[in-house]
DRENLUM-953179 format. One record per residue (C-alpha): residue number from 0; residue in one letter; x, y, z. Coordinates in nm, 4 decimals. Example, Ala and Ser with C-alpha at 12.3 -4.5 7.8 and 13.67 -1.06 7.14 Angstrom:
BEGIN
num:residu:px:py:pz
0:A:1.2300:-0.4500:0.7800
1:S:1.3670:-0.1060:0.7140
This chain:
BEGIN
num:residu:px:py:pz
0:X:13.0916:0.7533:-8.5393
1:X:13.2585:0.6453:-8.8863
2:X:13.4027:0.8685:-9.0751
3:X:13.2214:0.9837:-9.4153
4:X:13.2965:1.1647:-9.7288
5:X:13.0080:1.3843:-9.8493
6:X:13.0051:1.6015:-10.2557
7:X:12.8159:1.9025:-10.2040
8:X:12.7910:2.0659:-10.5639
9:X:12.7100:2.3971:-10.5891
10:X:12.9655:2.6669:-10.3859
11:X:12.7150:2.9475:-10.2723
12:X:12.6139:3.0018:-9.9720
13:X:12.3884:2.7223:-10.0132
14:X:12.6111:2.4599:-10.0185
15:X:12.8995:2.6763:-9.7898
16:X:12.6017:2.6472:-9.5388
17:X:12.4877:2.2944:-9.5598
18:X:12.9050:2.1965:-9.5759
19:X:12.9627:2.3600:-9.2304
20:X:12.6557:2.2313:-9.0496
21:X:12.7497:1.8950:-9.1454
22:X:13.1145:1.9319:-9.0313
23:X:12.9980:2.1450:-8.7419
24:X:12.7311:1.8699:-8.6367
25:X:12.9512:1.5542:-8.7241
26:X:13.2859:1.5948:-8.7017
27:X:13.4359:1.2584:-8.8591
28:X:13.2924:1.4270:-9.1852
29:X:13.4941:1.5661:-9.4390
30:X:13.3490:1.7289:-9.7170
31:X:13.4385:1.8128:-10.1259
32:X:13.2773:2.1255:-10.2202
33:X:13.2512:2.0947:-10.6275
34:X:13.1656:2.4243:-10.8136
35:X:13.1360:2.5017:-11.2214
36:X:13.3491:2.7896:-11.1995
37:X:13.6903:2.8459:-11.0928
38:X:13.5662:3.0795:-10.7877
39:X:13.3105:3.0084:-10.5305
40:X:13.0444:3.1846:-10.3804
41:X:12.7608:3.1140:-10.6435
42:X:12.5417:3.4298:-10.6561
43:X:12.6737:3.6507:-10.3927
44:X:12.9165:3.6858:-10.6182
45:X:12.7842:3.6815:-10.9610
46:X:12.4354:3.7829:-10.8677
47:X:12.4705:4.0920:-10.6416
48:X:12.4840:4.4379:-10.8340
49:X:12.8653:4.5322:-10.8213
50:X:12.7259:4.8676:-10.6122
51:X:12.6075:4.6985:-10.3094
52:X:12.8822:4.6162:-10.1661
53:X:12.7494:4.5718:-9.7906
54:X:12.5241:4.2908:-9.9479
55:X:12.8536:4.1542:-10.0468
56:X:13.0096:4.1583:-9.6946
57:X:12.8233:3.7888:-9.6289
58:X:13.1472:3.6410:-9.8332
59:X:13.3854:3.7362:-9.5083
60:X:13.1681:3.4537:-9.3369
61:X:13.1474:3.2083:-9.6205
62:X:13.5358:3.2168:-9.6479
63:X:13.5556:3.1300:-9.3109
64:X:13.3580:2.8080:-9.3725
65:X:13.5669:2.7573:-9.6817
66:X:13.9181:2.7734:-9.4942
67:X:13.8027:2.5027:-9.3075
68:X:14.0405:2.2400:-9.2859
69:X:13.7430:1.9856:-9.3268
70:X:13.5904:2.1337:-9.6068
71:X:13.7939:2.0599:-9.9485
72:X:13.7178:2.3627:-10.2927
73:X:13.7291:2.2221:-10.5919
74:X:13.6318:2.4398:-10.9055
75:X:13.5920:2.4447:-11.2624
76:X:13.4177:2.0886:-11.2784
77:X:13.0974:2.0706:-11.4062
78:X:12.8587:1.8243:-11.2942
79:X:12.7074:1.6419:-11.5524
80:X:12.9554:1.7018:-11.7624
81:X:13.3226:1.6435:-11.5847
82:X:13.1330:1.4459:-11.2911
83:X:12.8323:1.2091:-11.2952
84:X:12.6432:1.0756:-11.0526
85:X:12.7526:0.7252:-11.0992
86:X:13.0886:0.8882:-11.0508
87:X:13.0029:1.0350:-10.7187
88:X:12.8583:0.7626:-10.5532
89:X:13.1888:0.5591:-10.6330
90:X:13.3992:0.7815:-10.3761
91:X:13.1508:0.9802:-10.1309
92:X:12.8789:0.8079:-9.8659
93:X:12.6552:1.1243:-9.9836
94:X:12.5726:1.3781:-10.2325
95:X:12.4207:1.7408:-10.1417
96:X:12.2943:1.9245:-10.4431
97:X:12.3007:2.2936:-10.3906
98:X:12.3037:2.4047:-10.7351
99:X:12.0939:2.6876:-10.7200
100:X:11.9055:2.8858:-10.9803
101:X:12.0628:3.0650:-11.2857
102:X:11.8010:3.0657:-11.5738
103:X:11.5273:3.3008:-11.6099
104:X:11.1542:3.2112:-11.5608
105:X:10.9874:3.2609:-11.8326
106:X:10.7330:3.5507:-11.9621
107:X:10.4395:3.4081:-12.2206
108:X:10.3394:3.7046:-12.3568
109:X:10.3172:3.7813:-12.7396
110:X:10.6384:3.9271:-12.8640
111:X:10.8677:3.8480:-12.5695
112:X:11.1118:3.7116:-12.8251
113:X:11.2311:3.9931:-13.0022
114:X:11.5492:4.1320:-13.0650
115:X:11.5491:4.3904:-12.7701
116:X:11.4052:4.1470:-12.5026
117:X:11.6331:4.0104:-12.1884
118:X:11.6211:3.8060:-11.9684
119:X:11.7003:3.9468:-11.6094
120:X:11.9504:3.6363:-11.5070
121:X:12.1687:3.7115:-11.9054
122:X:12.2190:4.0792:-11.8100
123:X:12.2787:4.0470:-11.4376
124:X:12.5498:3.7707:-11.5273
125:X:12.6995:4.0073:-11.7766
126:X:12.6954:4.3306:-11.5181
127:X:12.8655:4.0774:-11.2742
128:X:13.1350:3.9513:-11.4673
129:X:13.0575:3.5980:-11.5364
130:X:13.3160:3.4357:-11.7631
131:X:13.0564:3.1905:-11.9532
132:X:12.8526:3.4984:-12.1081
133:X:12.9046:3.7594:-12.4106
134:X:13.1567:4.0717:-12.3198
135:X:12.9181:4.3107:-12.4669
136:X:12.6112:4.3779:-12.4124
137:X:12.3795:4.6373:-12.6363
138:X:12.2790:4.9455:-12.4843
139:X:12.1305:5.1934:-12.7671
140:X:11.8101:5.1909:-12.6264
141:X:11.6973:5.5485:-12.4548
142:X:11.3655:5.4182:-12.3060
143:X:11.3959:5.0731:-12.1468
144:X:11.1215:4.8707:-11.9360
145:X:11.2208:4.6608:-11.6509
146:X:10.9286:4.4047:-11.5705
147:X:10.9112:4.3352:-11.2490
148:X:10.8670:4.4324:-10.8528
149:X:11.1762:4.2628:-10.6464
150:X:11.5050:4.3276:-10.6063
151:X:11.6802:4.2063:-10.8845
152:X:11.4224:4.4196:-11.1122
153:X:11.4890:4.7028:-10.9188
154:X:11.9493:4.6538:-10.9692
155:X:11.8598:4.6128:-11.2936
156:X:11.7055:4.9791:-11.3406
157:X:11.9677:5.1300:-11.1107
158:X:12.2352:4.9971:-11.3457
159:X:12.0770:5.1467:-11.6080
160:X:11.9929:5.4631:-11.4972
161:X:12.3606:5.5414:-11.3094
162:X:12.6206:5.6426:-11.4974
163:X:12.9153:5.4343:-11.5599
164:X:13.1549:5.6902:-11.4034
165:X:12.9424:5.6094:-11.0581
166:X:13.0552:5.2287:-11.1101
167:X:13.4219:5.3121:-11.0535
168:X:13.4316:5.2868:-10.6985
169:X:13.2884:4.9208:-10.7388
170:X:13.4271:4.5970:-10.8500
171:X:13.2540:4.6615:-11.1826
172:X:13.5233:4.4159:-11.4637
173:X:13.6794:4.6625:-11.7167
174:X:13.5024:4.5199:-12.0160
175:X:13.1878:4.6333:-11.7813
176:X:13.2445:4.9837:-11.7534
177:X:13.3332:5.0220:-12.1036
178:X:13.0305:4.9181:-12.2088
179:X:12.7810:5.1036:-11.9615
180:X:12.9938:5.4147:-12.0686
181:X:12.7986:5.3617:-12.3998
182:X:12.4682:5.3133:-12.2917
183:X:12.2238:5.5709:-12.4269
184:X:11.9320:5.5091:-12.1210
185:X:11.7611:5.8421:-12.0184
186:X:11.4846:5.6767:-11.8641
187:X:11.4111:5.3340:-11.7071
188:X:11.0011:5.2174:-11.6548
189:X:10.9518:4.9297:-11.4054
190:X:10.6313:4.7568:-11.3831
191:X:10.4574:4.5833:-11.0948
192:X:10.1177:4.4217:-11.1779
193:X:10.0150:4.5374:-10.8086
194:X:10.0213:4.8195:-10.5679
195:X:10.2736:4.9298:-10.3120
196:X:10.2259:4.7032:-10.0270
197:X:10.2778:4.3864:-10.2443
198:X:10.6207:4.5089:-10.4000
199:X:10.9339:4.2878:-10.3010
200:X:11.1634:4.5755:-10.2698
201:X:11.4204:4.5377:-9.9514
202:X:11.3231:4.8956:-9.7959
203:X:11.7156:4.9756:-9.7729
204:X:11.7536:4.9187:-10.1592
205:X:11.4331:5.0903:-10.2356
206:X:11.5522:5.4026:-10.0286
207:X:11.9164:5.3527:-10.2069
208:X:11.7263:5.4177:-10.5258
209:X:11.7689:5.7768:-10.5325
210:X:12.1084:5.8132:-10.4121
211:X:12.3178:5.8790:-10.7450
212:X:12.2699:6.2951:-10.7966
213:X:12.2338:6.1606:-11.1889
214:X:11.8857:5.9860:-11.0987
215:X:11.5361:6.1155:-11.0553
216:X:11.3156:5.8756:-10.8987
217:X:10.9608:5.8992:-11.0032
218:X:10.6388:5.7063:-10.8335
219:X:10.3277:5.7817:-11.0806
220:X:10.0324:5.7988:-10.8413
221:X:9.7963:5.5762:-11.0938
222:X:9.7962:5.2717:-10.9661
223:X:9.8665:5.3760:-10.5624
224:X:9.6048:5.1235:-10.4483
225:X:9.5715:5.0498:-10.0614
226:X:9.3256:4.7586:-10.0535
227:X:9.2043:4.6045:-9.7056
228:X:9.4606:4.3237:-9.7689
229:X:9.8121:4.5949:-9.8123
230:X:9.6608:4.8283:-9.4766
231:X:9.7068:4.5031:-9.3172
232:X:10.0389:4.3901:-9.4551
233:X:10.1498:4.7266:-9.4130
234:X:9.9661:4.7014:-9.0409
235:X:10.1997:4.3697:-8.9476
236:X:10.5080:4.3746:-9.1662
237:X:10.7542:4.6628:-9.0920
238:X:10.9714:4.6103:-9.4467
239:X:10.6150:4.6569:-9.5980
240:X:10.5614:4.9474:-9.4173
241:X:10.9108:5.0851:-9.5094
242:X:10.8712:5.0349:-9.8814
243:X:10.5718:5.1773:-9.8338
244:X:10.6421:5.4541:-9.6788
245:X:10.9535:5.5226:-9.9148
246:X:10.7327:5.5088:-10.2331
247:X:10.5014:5.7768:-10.0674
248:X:10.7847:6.0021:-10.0084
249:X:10.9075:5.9524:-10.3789
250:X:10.5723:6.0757:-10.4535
251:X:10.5826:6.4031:-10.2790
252:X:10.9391:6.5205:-10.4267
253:X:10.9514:6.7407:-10.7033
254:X:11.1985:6.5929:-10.9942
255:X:11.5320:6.7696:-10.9972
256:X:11.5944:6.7460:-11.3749
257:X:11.8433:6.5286:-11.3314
258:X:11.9524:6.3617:-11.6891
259:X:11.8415:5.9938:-11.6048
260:X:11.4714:5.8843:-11.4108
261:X:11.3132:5.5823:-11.3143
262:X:11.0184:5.5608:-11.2831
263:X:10.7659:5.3247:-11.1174
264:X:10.4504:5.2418:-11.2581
265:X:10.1617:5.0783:-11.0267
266:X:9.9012:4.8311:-11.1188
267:X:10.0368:4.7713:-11.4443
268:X:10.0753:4.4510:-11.6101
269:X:10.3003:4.3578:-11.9596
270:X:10.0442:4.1704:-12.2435
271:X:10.2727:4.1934:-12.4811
272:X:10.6321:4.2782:-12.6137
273:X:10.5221:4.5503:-12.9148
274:X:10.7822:4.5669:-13.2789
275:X:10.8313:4.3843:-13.5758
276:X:11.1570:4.2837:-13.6569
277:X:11.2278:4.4137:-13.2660
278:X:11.1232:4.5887:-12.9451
279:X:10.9496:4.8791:-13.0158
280:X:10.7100:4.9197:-12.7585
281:X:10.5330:4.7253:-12.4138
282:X:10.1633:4.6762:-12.3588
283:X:10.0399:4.6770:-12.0384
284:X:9.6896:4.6462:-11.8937
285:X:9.5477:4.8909:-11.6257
286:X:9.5168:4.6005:-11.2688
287:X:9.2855:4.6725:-11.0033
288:X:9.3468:4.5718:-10.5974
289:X:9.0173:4.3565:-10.5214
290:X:9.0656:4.3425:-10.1466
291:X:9.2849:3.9985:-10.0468
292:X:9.6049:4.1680:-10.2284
293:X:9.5641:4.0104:-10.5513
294:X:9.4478:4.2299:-10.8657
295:X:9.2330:4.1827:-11.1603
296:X:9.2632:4.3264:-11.5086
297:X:8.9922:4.6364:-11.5842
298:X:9.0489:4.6226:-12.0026
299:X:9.2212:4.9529:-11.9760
300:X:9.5458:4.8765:-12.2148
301:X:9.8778:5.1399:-12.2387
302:X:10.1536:5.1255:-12.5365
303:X:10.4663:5.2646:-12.3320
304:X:10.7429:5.3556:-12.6283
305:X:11.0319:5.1258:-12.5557
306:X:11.3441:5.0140:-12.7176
307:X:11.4135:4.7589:-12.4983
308:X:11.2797:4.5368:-12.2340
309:X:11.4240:4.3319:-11.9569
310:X:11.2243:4.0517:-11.7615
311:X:11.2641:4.0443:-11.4283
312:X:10.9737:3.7680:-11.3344
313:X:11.1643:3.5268:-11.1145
314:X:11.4666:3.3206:-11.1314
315:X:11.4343:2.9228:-11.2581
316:X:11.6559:2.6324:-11.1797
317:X:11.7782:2.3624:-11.4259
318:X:11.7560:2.0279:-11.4623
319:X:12.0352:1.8497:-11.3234
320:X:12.1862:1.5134:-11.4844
321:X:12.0450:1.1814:-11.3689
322:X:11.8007:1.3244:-11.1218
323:X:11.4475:1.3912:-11.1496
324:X:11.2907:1.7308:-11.1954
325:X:10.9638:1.9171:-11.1570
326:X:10.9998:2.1354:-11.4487
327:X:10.6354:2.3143:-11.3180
328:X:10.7935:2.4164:-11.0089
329:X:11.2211:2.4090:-11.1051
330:X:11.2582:2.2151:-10.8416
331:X:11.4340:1.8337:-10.7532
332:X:11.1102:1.6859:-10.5597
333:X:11.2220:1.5646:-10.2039
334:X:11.0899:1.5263:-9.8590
335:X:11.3109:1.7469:-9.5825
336:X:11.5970:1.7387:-9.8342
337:X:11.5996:1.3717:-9.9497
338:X:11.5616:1.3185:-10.3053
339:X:11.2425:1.1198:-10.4238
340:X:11.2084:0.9526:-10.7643
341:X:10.8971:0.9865:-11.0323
342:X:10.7673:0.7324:-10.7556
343:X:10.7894:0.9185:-10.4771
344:X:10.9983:0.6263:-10.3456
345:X:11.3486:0.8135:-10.1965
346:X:11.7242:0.8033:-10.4003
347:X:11.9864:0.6741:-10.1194
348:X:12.2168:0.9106:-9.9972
349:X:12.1025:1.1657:-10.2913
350:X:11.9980:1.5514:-10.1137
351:X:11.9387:1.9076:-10.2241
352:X:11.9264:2.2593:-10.0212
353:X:11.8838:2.5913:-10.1332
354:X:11.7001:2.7068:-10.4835
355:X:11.7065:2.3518:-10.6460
356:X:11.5470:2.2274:-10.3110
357:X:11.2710:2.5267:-10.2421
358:X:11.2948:2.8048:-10.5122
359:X:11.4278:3.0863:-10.5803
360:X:11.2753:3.2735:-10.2668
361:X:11.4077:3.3756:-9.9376
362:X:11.6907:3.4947:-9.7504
363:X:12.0007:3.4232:-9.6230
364:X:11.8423:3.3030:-9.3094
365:X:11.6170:3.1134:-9.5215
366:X:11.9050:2.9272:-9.6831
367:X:12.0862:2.8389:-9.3409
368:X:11.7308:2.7089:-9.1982
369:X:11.7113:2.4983:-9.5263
370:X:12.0330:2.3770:-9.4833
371:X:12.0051:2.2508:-9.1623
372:X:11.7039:2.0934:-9.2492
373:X:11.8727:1.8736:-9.5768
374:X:12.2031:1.7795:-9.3011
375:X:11.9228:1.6734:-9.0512
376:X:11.8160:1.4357:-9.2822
377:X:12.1445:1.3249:-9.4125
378:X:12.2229:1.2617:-9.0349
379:X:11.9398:1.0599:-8.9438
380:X:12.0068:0.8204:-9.2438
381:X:12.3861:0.7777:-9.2032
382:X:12.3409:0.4169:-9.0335
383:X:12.1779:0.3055:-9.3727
384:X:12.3972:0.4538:-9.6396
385:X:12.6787:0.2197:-9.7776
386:X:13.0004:0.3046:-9.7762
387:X:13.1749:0.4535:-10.0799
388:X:13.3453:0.2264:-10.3128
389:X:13.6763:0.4034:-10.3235
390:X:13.7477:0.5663:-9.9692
391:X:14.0733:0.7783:-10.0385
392:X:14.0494:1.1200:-10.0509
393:X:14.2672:1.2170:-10.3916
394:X:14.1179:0.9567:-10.5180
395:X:13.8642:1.2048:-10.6517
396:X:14.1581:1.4355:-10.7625
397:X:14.3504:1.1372:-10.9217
398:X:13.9866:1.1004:-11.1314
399:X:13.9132:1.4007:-11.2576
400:X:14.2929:1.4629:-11.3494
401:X:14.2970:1.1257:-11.5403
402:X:13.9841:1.2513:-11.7793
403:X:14.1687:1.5870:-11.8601
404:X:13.9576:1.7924:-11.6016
405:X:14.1666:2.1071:-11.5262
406:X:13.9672:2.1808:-11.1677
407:X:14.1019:2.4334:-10.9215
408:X:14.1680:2.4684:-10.5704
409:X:14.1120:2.6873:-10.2755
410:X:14.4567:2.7662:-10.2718
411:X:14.4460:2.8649:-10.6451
412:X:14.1209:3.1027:-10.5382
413:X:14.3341:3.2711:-10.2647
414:X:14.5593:3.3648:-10.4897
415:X:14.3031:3.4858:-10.7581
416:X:14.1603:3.6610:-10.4830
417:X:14.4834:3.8592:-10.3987
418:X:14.4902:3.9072:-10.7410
419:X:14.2131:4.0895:-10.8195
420:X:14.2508:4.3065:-10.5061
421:X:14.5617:4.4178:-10.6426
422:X:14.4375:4.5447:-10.9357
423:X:14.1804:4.7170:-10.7559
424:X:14.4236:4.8815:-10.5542
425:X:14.6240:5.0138:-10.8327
426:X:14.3199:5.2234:-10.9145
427:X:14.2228:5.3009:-10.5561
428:X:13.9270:5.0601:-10.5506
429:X:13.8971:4.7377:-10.3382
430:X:13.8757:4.4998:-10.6224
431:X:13.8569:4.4569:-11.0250
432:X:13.7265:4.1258:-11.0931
433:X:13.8816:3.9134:-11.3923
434:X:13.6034:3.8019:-11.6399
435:X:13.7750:3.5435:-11.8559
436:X:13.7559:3.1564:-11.7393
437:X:14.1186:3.1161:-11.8950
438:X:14.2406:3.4541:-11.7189
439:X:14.1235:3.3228:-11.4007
440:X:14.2564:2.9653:-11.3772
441:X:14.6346:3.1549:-11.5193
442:X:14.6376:3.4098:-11.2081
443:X:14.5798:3.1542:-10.9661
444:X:14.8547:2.9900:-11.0330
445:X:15.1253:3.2479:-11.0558
């Protein structure tokens, strides 16, 4: 067994995953774990609503991974930018790319671009503290429509709906909370184009929905469709059953008056974004169940009165520098993780895993099946991949330091870790995150 170096780009669990099978499975490996921002965990920890913090609770295992001593954090470089992949091949025997999905599918429906009209992935990003987007965000509208029927549609309402006062306890950045103090939302609307049993809710979530005393959750019974297709999902999948089951209980209470609802509307889908200069309204067509689970429009069309209106539709990965892309399906085409060409014909030593690999679907245990699948690969071609032209490990460092990158280290993330902690406990919560690139890089090196 020689020993190789391998870049995995992209620090979420993705690549945390793939990093410590391969270590885990070959031990002569030694891995550099490149990420665009100064801290790692990729969407866990800018894509998970600040008030779920149990969903957060997967970072305790990817910092074990990370405090590996064979697994090397180094932030703040962007590839295609700071790093190409020219670059790479020069000092690693491989190249994992586990880059993810950040952009927001999009929505081609008439009027989607007006002023009023967001994209799921911009407003999660700013609820979550990301340093490379706006510290504002508006939030005059009183009537808002969330498009949409998974989970990130359904954070979305919830952190519209809740007040900001119910964010405290949270990680929720200061520049955060001062702005969802403003916001003037009385009443959220999401939208699924089909009926209960087809809705991507997580059943916990779903039931999590109605927790805040400030909400009312409402479930209009038009569009409660059970075709032979949902009576068997909800027959054979429990979380089906579960949402399910939740939604029908929703149904049965009586509203409480609270001052902020969301409600859910069935068998609706959005035809088009309604204003002039901007959003002043969403059309949606009346869907109808036609037995397999799938739905077809019936010509019945509703104007909803909306200020605003936030896409939800799916998340979309971006093409990545010197590699090819299948902008149909956001994806780097491969076979079992190895990177193929226009041809078909496969890239040496070139692999992807997670989103950029399958899409932006699945679970955790989804991404750690992936995973294994991409190091599998990389494995089974090791006797065929050449050697890196420059072997040293700082060599890497000595590079990037040399072209004026300013990267970070894991060290440097411990200590912005402690950091933010601190100020958390100084107002009796576990953490306040720090928003600004600049701000973070400075507190991990005091």
């Amino acid at each position: 067994m020689r020993d190789i170096r391998v870049a995995v780009i992209g620090a979420g669990p993705a690549g945390i995953y793939a990093s410590d099978i391969l270590v885990d499975e070959y031990p002569q490996a030694r891995v550099d774990l490149f990420d665009r921002l100064p801290a790692p965990y990729g969407l866990v920890r800018y894509g998970v609503a600040p008030d779920h913090p149990r969903i957060k609770e997967i970072i305790k295992a990817l910092r074990r991974v990370l405090s590996r001593d064979e697994i090397r954090f180094i932030g703040n470089v962007h590839y295609g930018t700071d790093l190409k992949l020219s670059d790479l091949r020069r000092y690693y025997d491989a190249v994992v790319f586990s880059t993810g999905a950040r952009a927001d599918r999009p929505l081609d429906i008439p009027g989607i671009e007006l002023p009023g009209s967001y994209g799921a992935a911009d407003f999660v990003s700013w609820y979550d503290g990301h340093p490379d987007v706006p510290r504002t965000w508006p939030l005059e509208a009183r009537s808002v429509a969330v498009l949409g029927a998974g989970n990130v549609a359904l954070d979305i309402a919830r952190m519209l709906a809740k007040p900001a006062d119910e964010q405290l306890s949270t990680e929720i950045a200061g520049n955060v909370y001062q702005g969802l103090s403003l916001n003037q939302a009385t009443d959220v609307h999401v939208f699924a184009r089909r009926g209960p049993a087809q809705i991507k809710f997580s059943p916990m979530e779903f039931r999590e929905l109605s927790h805040s005393p400030s909400v009312d959750v409402i479930v209009h019974p038009e569009g409660f469709e059970i075709d032979e297709a949902s009576q068997q999902a909800i027959n054979t999948s429990k979380s089906t059953k579960l949402v399910v089951n939740t939604m029908m209980r929703y149904l049965d209470v009586e509203p409480t008056g609270a001052p902020h609802r969301i409600h859910i509307h069935l068998c609706q889908s959005p035809v088009a974004v309604l204003g002039a200069e901007r959003v002043e309204g969403l059309r949606t067509e009346r869907m109808e169940l036609i037995g397999d689970g799938n739905a077809r429009g019936t010509g019945e069309f509703t104007d909803w009165p909306v200020q605003a209106v936030y896409r939800a539709v799916g998340y979309l990965s971006s093409h990545l520098a010197d590699l090819p892309f299948d902008h149909h399906a956001g994806v780097v085409p491969h076979d079992a993780g190895r990177v193929l060409d226009l041809d078909g014909e496969l890239i040496e030593g070139t692999y992807v895993t997670g989103w950029i690999k399958r899409g932006p679907i699945g679970l955790i245990g989804h991404t750690k099946s992936d995973a294994s699948e991409t190091i599998t690969s990389l494995l089974a071609d090791l006797p065929g991949l050449r050697a890196p032209e420059i072997g040293e490990p700082d060599a890497i460092l000595e590079h990037l330091t040399g072209n004026g990158i300013d990267y970070t280290t894991w060290a440097e993330w411990e200590r912005l870790d402690a950091h933010e902690m601190a100020l958390g406990a100084q107002q009796g919560r576990e953490r306040v995150k720090v928003v600004p690139r600049a701000d973070m890089i400075s507190a991990g090196r005091r």
